[in-house]
C-alpha positions as CSV (number, residue, x, y, z in Angstrom):
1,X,46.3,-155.6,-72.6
2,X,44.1,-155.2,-75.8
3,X,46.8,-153.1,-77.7
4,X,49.7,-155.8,-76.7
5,X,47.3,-158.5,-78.7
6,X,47.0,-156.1,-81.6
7,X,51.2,-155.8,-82.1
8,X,52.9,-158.3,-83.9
9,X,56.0,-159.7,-82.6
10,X,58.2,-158.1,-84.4
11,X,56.9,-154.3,-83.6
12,X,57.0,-155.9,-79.9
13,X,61.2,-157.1,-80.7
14,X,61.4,-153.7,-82.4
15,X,60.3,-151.3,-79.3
16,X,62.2,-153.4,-76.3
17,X,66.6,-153.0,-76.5
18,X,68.1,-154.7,-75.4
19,X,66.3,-157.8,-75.9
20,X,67.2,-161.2,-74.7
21,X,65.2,-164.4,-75.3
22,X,66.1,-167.3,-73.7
23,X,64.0,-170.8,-73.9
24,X,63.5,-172.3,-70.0
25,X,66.3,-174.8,-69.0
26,X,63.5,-176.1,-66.8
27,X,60.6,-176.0,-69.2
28,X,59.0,-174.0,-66.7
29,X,58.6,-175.8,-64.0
30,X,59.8,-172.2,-61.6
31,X,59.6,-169.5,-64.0
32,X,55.9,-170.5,-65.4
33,X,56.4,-170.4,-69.0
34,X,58.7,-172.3,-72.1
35,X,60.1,-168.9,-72.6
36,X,61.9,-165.8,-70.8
37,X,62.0,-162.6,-72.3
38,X,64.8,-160.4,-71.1
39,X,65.2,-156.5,-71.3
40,X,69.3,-156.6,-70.8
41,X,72.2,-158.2,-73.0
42,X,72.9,-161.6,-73.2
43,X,75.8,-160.8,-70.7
44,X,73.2,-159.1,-68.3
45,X,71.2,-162.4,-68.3
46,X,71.2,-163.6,-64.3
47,X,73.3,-166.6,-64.1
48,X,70.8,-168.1,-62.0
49,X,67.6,-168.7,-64.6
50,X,70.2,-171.2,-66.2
51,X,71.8,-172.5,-63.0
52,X,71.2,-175.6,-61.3
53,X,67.6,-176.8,-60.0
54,X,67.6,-174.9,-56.5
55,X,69.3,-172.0,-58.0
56,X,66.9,-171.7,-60.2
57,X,63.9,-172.0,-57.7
58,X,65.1,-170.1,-55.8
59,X,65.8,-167.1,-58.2
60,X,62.0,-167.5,-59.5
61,X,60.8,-167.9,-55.7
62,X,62.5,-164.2,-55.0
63,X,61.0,-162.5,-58.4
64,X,57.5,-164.1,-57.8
65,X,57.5,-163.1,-54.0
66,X,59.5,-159.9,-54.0
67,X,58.8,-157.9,-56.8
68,X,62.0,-158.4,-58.0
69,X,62.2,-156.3,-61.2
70,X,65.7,-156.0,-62.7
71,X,66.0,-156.8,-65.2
72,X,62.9,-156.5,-66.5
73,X,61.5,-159.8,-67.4
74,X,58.3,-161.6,-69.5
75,X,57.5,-165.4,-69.3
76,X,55.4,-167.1,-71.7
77,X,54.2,-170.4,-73.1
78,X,55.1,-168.5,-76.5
79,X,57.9,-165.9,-77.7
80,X,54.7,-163.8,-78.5
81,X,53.4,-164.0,-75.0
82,X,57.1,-163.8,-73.1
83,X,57.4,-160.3,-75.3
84,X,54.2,-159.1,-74.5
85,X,54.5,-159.6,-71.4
86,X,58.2,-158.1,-71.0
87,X,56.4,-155.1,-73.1
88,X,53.8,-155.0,-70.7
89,X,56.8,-154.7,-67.3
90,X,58.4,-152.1,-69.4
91,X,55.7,-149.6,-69.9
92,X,54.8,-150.3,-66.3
93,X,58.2,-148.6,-65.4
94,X,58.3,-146.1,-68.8
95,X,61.1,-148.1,-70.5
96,X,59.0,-148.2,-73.2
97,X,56.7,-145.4,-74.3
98,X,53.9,-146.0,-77.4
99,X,54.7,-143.4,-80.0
100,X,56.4,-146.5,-81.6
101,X,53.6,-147.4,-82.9
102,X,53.3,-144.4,-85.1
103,X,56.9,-144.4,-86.7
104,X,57.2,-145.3,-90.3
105,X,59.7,-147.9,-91.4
């Protein structure tokens, strides 16, 4: 996790497409952070993070509990730490690999 802290956000935006941030309907309260960090297009985003209360727990109750991994998703208190941690889920299944860090802009 020590490289993650050393990327900004936008090399983070940069290396994860498609990327989808959402702010938590719930502020929360089921997913455990302000904000969810999506690797799919808006399109792709599971109807039930933004559908009603038990929807919604449930949905977070099944990813918690089963592994549930598609898509890929990071929560945080922060847009820095929902990326990072959507980063972090993506290099766990190769999506992402880090020679990105060496291109030049």
């Amino acid at each position: 996790m020590e490289q993650i802290e050393e990327i900004t956000l936008e090399q983070l935006c940069d290396a994860i497409y498609p990327l989808t941030i959402i702010t938590d309907r719930y502020g929360g309260i089921y997913s455990g952070g302000n904000f969810i960090a999506l690797c799919c297009y808006p399109d792709e985003v599971p109807s039930e993070i933004i559908d009603t209360d038990l929807t919604c727990k449930k949905y977070w109750d099944k990813y918690y509990n089963d592994d549930f991994v598609f898509p890929s998703i990071g929560v945080g208190n922060t847009l820095f730490e929902a990326v990072a941690q959507l980063f972090y889920e993506c290099t766990k299944y190769d999506y992402i690999t880090e020679d990105f860090l060496d291109e030049d802009d």
